[in-house]
DOKE-415812 format. One line per 4 residues: number of its first residue (from 1); their letters; for each residue y, z, x of C-alpha. Coordinates in Angstrom, 2 decimals, decimal comma, always signed. Layout:
! residues N
NUM) A) Y/Z/X  ...
END
This chain:
! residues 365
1) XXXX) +14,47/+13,07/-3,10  +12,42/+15,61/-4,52  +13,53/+19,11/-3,78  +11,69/+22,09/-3,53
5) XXXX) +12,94/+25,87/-4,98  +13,43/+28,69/-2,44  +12,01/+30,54/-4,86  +9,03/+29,17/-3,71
9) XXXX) +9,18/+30,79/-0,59  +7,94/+34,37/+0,49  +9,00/+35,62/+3,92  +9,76/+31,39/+5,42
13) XXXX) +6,11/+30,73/+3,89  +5,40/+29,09/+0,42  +3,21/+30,68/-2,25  +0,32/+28,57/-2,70
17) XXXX) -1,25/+28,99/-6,14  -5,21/+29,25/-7,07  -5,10/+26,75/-9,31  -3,51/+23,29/-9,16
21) XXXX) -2,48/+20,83/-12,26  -4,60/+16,97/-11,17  -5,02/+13,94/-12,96  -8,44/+12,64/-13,70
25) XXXX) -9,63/+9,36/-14,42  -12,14/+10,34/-17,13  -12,98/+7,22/-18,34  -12,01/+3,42/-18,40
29) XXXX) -7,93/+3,53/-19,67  -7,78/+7,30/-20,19  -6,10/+9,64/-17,81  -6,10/+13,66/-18,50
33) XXXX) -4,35/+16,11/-16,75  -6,45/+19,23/-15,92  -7,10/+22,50/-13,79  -8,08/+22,07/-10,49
37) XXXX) -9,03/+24,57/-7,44  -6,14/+23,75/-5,09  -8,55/+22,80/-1,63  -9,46/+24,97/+0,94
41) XXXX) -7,68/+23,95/+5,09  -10,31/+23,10/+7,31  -9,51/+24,12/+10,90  -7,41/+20,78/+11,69
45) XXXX) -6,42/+20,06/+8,38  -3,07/+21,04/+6,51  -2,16/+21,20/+3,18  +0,21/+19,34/+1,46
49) XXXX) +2,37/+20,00/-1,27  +3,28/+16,61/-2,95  +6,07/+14,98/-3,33  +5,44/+11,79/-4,71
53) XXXX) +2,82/+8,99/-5,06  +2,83/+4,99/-5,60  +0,17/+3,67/-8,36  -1,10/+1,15/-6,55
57) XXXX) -3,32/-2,16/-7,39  -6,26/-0,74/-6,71  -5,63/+2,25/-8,80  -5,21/+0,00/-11,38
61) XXXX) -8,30/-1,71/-11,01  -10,48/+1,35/-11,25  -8,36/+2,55/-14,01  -9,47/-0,49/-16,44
65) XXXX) -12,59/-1,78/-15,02  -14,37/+1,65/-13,47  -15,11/-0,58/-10,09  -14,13/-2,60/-7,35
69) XXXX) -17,14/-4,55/-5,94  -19,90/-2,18/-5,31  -17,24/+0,75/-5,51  -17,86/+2,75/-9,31
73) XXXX) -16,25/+5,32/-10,28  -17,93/+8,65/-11,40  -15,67/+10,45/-14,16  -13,99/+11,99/-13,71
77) XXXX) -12,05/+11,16/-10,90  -8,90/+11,54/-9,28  -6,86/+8,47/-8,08  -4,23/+8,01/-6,04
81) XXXX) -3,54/+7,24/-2,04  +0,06/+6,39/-1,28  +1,79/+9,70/-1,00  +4,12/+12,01/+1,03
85) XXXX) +5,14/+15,42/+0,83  +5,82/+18,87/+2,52  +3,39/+21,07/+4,24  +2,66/+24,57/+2,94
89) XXXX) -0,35/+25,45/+5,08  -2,60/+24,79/+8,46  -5,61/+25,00/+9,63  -6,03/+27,30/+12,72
93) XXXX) -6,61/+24,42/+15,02  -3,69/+22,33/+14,13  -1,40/+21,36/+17,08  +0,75/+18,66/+15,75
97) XXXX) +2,74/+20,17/+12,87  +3,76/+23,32/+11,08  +5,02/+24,88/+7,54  +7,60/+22,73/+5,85
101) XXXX) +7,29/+19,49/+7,91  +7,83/+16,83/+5,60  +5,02/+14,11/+6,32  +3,39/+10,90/+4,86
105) XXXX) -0,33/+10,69/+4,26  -2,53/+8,02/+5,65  -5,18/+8,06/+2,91  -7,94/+6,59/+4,99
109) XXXX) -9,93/+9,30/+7,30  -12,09/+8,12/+9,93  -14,70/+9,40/+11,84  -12,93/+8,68/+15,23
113) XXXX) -16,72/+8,69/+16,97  -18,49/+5,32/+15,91  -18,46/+2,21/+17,46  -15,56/+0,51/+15,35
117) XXXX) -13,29/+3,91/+15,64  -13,72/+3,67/+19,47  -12,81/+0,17/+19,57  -9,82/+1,18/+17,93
121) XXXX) -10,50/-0,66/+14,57  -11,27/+2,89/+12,64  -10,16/+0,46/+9,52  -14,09/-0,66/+10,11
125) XXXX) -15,47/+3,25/+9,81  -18,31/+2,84/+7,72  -17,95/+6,52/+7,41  -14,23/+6,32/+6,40
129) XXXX) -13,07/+9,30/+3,54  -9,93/+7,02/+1,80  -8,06/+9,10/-0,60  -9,23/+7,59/-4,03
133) XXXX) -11,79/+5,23/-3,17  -15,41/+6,36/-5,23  -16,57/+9,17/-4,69  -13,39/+10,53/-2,44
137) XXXX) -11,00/+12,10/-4,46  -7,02/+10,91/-4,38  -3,51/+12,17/-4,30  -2,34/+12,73/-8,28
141) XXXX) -2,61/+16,62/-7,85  +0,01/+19,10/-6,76  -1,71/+20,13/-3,61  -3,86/+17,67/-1,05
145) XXXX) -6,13/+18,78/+2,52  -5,80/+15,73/+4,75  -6,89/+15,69/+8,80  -3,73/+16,54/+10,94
149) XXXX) -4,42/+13,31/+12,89  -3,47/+11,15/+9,47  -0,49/+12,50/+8,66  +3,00/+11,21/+10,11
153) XXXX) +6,66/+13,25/+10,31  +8,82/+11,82/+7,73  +12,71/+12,09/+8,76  +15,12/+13,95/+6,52
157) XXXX) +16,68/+10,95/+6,07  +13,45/+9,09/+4,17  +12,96/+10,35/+0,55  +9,22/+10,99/-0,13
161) XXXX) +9,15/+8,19/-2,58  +10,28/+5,45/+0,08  +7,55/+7,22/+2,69  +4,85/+6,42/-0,01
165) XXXX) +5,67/+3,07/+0,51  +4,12/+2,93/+3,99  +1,14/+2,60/+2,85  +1,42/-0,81/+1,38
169) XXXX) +3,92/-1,62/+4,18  +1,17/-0,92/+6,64  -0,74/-3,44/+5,01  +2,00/-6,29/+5,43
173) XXXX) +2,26/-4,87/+9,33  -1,31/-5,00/+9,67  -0,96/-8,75/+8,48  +1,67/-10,12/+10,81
177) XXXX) +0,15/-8,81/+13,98  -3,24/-10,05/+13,28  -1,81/-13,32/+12,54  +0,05/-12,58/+15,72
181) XXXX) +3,60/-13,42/+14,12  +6,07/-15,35/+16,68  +9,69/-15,24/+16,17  +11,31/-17,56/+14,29
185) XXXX) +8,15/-18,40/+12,64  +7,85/-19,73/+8,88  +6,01/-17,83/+6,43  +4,82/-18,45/+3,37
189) XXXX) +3,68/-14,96/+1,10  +1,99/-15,63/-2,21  +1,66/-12,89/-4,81  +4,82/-10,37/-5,07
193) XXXX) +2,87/-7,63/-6,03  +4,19/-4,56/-4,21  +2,14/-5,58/-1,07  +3,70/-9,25/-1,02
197) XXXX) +7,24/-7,44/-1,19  +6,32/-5,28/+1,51  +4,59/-8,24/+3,45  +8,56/-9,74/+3,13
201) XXXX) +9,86/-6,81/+4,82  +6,77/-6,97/+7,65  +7,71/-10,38/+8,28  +11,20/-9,95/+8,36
205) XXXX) +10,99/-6,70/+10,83  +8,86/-9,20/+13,12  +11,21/-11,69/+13,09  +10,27/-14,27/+10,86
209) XXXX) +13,13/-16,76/+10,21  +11,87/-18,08/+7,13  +10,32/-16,62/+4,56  +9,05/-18,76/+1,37
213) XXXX) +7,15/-16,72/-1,22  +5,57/-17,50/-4,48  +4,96/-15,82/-7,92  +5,00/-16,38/-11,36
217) XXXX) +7,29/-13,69/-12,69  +11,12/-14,36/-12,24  +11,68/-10,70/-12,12  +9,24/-10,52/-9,07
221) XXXX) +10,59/-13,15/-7,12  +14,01/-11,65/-7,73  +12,87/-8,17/-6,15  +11,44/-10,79/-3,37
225) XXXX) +14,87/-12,24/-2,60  +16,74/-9,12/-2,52  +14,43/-7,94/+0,14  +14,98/-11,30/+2,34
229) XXXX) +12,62/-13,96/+1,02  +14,52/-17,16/+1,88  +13,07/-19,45/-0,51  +11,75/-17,97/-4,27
233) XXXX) +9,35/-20,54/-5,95  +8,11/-19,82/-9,66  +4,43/-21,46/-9,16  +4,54/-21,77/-13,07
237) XXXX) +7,47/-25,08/-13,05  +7,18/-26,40/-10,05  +4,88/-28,22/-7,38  +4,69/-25,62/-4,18
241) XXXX) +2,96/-28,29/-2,07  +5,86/-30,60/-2,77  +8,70/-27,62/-2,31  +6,92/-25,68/+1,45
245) XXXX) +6,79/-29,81/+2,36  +10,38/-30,27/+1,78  +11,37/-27,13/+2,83  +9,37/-27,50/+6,16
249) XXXX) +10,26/-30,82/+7,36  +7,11/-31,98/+6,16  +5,08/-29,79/+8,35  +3,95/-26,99/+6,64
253) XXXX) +4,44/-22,97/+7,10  +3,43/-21,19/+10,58  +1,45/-18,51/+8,88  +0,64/-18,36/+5,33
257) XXXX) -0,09/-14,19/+4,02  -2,04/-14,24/+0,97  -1,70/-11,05/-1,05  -2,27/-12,22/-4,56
261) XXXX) -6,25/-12,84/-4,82  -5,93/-15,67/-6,49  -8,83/-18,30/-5,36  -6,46/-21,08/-5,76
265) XXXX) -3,22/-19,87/-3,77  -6,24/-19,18/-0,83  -8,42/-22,43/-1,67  -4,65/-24,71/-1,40
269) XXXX) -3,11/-22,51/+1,36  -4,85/-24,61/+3,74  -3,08/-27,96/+3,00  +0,05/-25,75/+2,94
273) XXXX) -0,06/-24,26/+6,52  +0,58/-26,28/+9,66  -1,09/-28,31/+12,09  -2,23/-24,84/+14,47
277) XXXX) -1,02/-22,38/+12,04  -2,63/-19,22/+10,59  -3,99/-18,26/+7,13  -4,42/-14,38/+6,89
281) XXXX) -5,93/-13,33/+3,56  -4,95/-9,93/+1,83  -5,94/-10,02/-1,26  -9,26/-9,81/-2,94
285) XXXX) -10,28/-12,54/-5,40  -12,24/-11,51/-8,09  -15,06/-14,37/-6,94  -17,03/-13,67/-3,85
289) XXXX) -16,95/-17,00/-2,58  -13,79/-19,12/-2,58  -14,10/-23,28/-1,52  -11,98/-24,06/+1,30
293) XXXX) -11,79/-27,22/+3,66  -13,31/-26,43/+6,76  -12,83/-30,31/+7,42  -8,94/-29,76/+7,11
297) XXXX) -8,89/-26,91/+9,42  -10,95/-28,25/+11,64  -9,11/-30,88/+12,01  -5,80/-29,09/+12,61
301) XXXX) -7,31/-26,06/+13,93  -6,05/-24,00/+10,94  -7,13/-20,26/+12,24  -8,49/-17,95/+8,85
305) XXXX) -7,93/-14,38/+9,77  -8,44/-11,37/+7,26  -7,12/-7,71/+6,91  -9,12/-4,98/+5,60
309) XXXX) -6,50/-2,10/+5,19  -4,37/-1,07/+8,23  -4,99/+0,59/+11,63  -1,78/+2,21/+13,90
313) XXXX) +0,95/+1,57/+11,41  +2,27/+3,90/+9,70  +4,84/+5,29/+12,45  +6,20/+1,39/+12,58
317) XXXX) +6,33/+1,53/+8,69  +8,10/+4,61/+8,77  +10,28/+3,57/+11,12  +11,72/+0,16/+9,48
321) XXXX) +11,68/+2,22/+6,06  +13,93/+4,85/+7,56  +16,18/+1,85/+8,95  +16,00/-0,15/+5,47
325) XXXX) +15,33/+2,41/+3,00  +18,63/+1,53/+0,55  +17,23/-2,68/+0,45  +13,89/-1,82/-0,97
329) XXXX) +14,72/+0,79/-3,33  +15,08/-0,96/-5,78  +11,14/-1,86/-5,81  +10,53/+1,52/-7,41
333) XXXX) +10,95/+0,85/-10,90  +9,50/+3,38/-12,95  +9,30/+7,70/-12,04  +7,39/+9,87/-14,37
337) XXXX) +6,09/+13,83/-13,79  +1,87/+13,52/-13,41  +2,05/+14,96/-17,16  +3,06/+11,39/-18,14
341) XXXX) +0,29/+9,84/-16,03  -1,12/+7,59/-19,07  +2,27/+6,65/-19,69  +2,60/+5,54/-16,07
345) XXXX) -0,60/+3,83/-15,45  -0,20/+2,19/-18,66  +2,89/+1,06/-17,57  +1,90/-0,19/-14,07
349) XXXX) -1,04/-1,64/-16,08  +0,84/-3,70/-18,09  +3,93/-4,34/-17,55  +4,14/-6,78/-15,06
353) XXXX) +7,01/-8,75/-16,18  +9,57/-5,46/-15,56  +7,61/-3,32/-13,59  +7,03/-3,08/-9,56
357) XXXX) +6,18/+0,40/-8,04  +5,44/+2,80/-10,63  +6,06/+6,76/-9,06  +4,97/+9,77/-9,95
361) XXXX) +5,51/+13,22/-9,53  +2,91/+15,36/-9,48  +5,52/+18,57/-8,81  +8,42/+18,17/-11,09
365) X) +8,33/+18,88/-14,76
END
């Protein structure tokens, strides 16, 4: 857990610098570290000092390719989204917290007033401000202004590096209840990238009683069975039709998550789910349009439900992380300061064969 000096402290309130050291994106596979103004506090905003933040997949993606979809980055840019910290300073409106709270950060801020937001979907906000997502800026800097409404108390008990992982845990929550998850249900999660872990430990939370995933990296499917996964299968040596047949009695999976974005885990999920099951897609393939057979699901009313981020999650998330914080640890597999940010992206970049959660530090030296 990342600790903080008193020495930063003047009178019970910490001294909050001009200037703040952030990590820009500055162009495709270079990071620099840099000067930054640390942000002004709206009225219901607070600032907060971080503690740590998760590289995710998506901060990947910008960092080699400059765009997801219609999303382009202008350099330079600051990326980041999964993060936690302490707060050193509020707005004059805020009501919900105070100076030193520890918190997590729900990167995406909605407009709370259109259509989708009053619905209660504010995932849909066309308006939404997400913490790294072209042109909002993200969470590698020492200081970050959020909305008081998207942060969440963090108990002393949760190290910011576990609260960073509600984010992607929110995801995996945000999966099982749309799929409207039964007990006892069998799963089947392709793609252990840090949201099909986390997807493991949704599903297990909601009671799934078996849970089949897939991947092609032994290490990865490893992290998967530590975390619960009943049934590893290395989709590189051997059939998975044949293997979620025999382990399902011949009937198939209840609900099948797909995190990885592969078009043909998606495209052959539907012969692998069962008659009346549920398909809910996480992951974005890299095509826009993936073949599936509508005849087959037709047929045995296969429902196809996707998930766009996350909406009311994040005090679940916090709450199974604070309950089963020492059995995912060991998904964060790599801590550097934000002065080795290359080093860490490069890392997360490429080294999927030892890597899982990459961490960093924008505070420590």
């Amino acid at each position: 857990m990342v600790k903080y000096s008193d020495k930063e402290k003047l009178k019970g309130e910490f001294i909050v610098p001009e200037y703040m050291d952030a990590a820009f994106l500055t162009k495709p596979l270079e990071v620099k570290v840099l000067k930054e103004k640390v942000p002004k506090v709206g009225s219901k905003d607070v600032l907060v000092k971080i503690g740590a933040v998760g590289i995710c997949g998506s901060d990947i993606h910008y960092y080699a390719h400059g765009h997801i979809g219609e999303r382009v980055v202008q350099y330079p840019h600051i990326q980041g989204h999964e993060c936690a910290g302490v707060i050193v300073a509020i707005g004059d409106k805020v009501t919900r917290f105070k100076v030193g709270d520890r918190v997590a950060v729900e990167p995406g801020v909605s407009c709370m007033a259109c259509e989708w937001c009053k619905e209660g979907r504010y995932n849909l906000c066309p308006d939404v401000q997400f913490l790294s997502t072209p042109p909002v800026k993200g969470a590698f800097v020492q200081y970050l202004s959020h909305r008081e409404d998207f942060l969440y108390p963090i108990p002393d008990t949760l190290s910011f590096e576990l609260a960073t992982l509600a984010e992607p845990l929110s995801v995996g929550i945000h999966a099982v209840k749309r799929g409207n998850l039964k007990p006892n249900s069998t799963v089947l999660i392709t793609g252990m990238g840090p949201v099909g872990l986390m997807a493991i430990v949704a599903a297990k939370s909601f009671g799934a009683n078996q849970i089949i995933v897939t991947d092609m990296e032994p290490f990865r499917l490893e992290a998967a069975k530590k975390l619960g996964a009943t049934n590893a299968i290395d989709i590189s040596d051997s059939d998975v039709s044949q293997m979620v047949s025999r382990l399902t009695g011949g009937h198939g999976v209840d609900m099948v998550i797909e995190t990885s974005g592969n078009e043909k885990a998606l495209e052959s999920s539907v012969k692998l789910t069962r008659r009346g099951g549920t398909i809910v897609a996480v992951g974005f393939p890299p095509a826009n349009h993936v073949p599936l057979n509508i005849t087959h699901m037709l047929q045995n009313e296969i429902d196809l439900l996707s998930v766009y981020r996350y909406i009311n999650t994040y005090p679940t998330a916090i709450e199974i992380l604070n309950q089963v914080g020492n059995e995912v640890e060991h998904i964060i597999t790599d801590k550097y300061t934000i002065y080795e940010i290359q080093e860490a992206m490069n890392q997360s970049y490429k080294n999927k064969e030892k890597s899982l959660k990459v961490m960093v530090y924008p505070n420590t030296k």
